[in-house]
C-alpha positions in Angstrom: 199.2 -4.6 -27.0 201.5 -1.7 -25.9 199.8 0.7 -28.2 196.2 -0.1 -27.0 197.5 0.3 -23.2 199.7 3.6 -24.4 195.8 5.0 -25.9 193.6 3.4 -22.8 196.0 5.4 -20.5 196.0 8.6 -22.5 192.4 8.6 -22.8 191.9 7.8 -18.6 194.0 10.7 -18.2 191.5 12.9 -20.3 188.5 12.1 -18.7 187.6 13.5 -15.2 184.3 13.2 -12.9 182.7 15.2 -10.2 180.0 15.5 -7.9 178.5 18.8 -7.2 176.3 19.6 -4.6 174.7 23.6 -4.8 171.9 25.4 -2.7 170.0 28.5 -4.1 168.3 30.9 -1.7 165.4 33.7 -3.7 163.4 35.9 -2.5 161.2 38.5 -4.3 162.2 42.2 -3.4 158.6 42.4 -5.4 156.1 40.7 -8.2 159.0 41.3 -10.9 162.4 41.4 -9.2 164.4 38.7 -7.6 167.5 38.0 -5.4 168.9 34.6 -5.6 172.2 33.6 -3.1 174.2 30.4 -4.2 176.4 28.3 -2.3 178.1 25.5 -4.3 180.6 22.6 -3.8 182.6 21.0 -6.7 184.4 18.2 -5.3 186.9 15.9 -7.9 185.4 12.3 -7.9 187.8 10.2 -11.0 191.0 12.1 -12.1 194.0 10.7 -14.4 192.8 7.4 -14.1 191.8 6.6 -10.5 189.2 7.0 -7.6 190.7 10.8 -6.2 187.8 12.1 -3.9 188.6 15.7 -2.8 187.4 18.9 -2.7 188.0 20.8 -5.7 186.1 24.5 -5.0 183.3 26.4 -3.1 181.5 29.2 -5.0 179.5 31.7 -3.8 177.0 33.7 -5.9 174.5 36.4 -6.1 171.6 37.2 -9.2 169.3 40.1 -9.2 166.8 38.8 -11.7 163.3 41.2 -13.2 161.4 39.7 -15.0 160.2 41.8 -17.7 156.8 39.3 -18.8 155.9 35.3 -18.6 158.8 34.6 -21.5 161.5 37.9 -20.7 164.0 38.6 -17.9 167.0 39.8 -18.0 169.8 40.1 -14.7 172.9 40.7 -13.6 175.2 38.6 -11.0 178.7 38.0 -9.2 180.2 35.1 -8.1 183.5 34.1 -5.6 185.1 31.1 -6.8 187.0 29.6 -3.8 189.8 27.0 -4.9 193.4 28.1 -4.1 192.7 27.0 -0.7 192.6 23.2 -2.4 195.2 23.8 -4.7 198.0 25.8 -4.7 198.4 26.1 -8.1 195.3 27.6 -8.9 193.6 31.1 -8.7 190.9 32.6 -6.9 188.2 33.9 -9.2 185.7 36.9 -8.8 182.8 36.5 -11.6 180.6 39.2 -13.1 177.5 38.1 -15.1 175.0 39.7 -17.2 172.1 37.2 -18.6 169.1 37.3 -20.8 166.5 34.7 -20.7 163.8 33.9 -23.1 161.0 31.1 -22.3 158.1 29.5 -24.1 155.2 27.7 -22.4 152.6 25.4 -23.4 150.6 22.7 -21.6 153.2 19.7 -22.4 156.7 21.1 -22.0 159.0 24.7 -21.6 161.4 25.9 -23.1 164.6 28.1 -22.2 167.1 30.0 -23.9 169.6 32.0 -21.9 172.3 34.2 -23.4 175.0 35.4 -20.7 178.4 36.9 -20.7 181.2 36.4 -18.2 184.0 38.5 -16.9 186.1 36.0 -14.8 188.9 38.0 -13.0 191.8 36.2 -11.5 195.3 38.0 -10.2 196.7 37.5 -13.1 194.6 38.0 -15.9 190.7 38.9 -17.1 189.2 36.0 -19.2 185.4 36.8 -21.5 183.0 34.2 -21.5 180.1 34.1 -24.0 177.6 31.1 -23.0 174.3 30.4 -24.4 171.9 27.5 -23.4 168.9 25.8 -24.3 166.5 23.5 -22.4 163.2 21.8 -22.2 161.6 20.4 -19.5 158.4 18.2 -19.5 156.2 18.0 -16.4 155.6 14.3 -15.4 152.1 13.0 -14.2 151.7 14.5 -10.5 152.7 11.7 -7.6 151.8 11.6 -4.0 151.6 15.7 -4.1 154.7 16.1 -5.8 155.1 17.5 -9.4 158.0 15.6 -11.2 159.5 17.1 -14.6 162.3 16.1 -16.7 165.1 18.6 -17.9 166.8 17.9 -21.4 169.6 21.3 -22.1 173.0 22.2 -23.6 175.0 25.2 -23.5 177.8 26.4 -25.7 180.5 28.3 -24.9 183.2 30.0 -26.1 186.2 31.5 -24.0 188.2 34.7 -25.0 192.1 35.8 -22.8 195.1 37.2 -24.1 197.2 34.2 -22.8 195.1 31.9 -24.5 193.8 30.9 -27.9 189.7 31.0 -28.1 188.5 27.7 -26.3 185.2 26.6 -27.0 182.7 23.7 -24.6 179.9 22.3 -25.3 177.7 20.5 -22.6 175.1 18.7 -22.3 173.0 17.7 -19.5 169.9 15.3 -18.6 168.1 15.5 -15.3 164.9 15.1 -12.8 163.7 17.3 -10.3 160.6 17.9 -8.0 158.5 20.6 -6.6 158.1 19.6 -3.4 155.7 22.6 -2.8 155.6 25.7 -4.0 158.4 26.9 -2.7 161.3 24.3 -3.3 162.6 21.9 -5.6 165.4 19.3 -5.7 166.8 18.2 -9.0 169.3 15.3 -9.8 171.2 15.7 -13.1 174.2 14.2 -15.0 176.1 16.7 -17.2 178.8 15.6 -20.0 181.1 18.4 -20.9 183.8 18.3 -24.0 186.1 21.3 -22.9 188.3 22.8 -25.2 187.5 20.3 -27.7 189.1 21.8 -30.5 192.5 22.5 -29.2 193.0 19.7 -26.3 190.3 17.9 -25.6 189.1 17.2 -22.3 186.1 14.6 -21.2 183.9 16.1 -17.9 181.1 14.4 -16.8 179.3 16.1 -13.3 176.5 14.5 -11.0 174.7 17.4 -9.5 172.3 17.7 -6.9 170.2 20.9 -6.3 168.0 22.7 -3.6 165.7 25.4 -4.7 164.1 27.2 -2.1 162.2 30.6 -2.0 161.5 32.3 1.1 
C-alpha cells in the first residue's frame, strides 16, 4: 500500500495542466507579405498534485510572414517571454525565430508542415531550439454561416545549451476552430506534451483558446 501511494504521488508531481489564452493580430503589408502581433497568457492550472491557479507568463510576439505560392512561405519572428515577474526564480526570455512552412490542399482536408529554429536568450545563457510540426485539418459541413474544421498536429522538438544535455518533446494536440467570417477565427484545443522524456520525464497537458483576426 505504501509503494502504490509512494508511485501515485511521484507521478502527481510529474504531471502539470494549464490554460492558455492567446490573441494574434495580421495585417498584409501586401498580397504576399504579412505582420502578425501575439499577445499570450500561460496561466498554471494543476501542479505537484493540487488545484494551483496562477499566472505562470505573458508573451509577446511578432512574425513577418511572405508567402512565396499556395503551399511555400517562409518568415522570421521575435518574441518577449514575461515570467520573472511570477516567479522569482525564473528568467526573462527574448526569442528569435526563423520558420519554413510547406502546405498541401485538396477538397477534403490540408496539410502543414513547419520547420523552425529558435534562439531563446536568457541572462544567463543562449539555448537552440529545432521544432518541426505536422497537422491536418478537415473542414466540417458549413453551420448557420460558420465554417467549422478540425485540427489533428504534433511537433517534435529537440533542445540544444551548454548547461544542459540535449532534451527532446514531443506534443501532440487535437482541436476545433471556426471562421467566423473571413477575417477571424476562434479555435479550442487540448495539447499533451511529454517534455524531456528521455532524461526526466515530465507530463503537460494545455487547454488553449485562440483569436484570429486580420485587419
Amino acid at each position: 500500500m505504501a509503494v502504490f501511494l509512494t508511485v501515485q504521488s511521484q507521478a502527481q508531481e510529474r504531471f502539470a495542466a494549464y490554460f492558455e489564452p492567446s490573441i494574434d493580430l495580421s495585417y498584409h503589408v501586401s498580397p504576399k507579405y504579412t505582420h502578425s502581433f501575439g499577445v499570450e497568457n500561460r496561466n498554471i492550472v494543476y501542479r505537484q498534485g493540487e488545484m494551483d491557479y496562477h499566472v505562470k507568463q505573458i508573451d509577446l510576439s511578432h512574425m513577418s510572414e511572405y508567402q512565396v505560392n499556395s503551399q511555400y512561405a517562409f518568415g522570421i519572428g521575435l518574441q518577449y517571454r514575461l515570467e520573472q515577474a511570477f516567479d522569482g526564480d525564473e528568467e526573462n526570455e527574448f526569442r528569435l525565430q526563423e520558420k519554413f512552412i510547406y502546405i498541401s490542399q485538396n477538397s477534403n482536408y490540408k496539410t502543414k508542415h513547419r520547420f523552425k529554429l529558435e534562439q531563446r536568450i536568457y541572462a544567463s545563457e543562449t539555448k537552440h531550439r529545432l521544432r518541426y510540426g505536422f497537422g491536418v485539418t478537415f473542414p466540417i459541413s458549413d453551420e448557420n454561416g460558420t465554417q467549422p474544421y478540425l485540427k489533428v498536429d504534433t511537433e517534435s522538438l529537440m533542445e540544444l545549451a551548454k548547461s544542459q544535455k540535449p532534451e527532446f518533446e514531443q506534443r501532440l494536440g487535437l482541436g476545433i476552430g471556426w471562421s467566423l467570417n473571413s477575417k477571424t477565427k476562434v479555435e479550442f484545443s487540448g495539447e499533451f506534451q511529454l517534455e524531456d522524456y528521455t532524461q526526466d520525464l515530465i507530463h503537460e497537458l494545455f487547454l488553449l483558446v485562440n483569436l484570429g483576426i486580420t485587419l
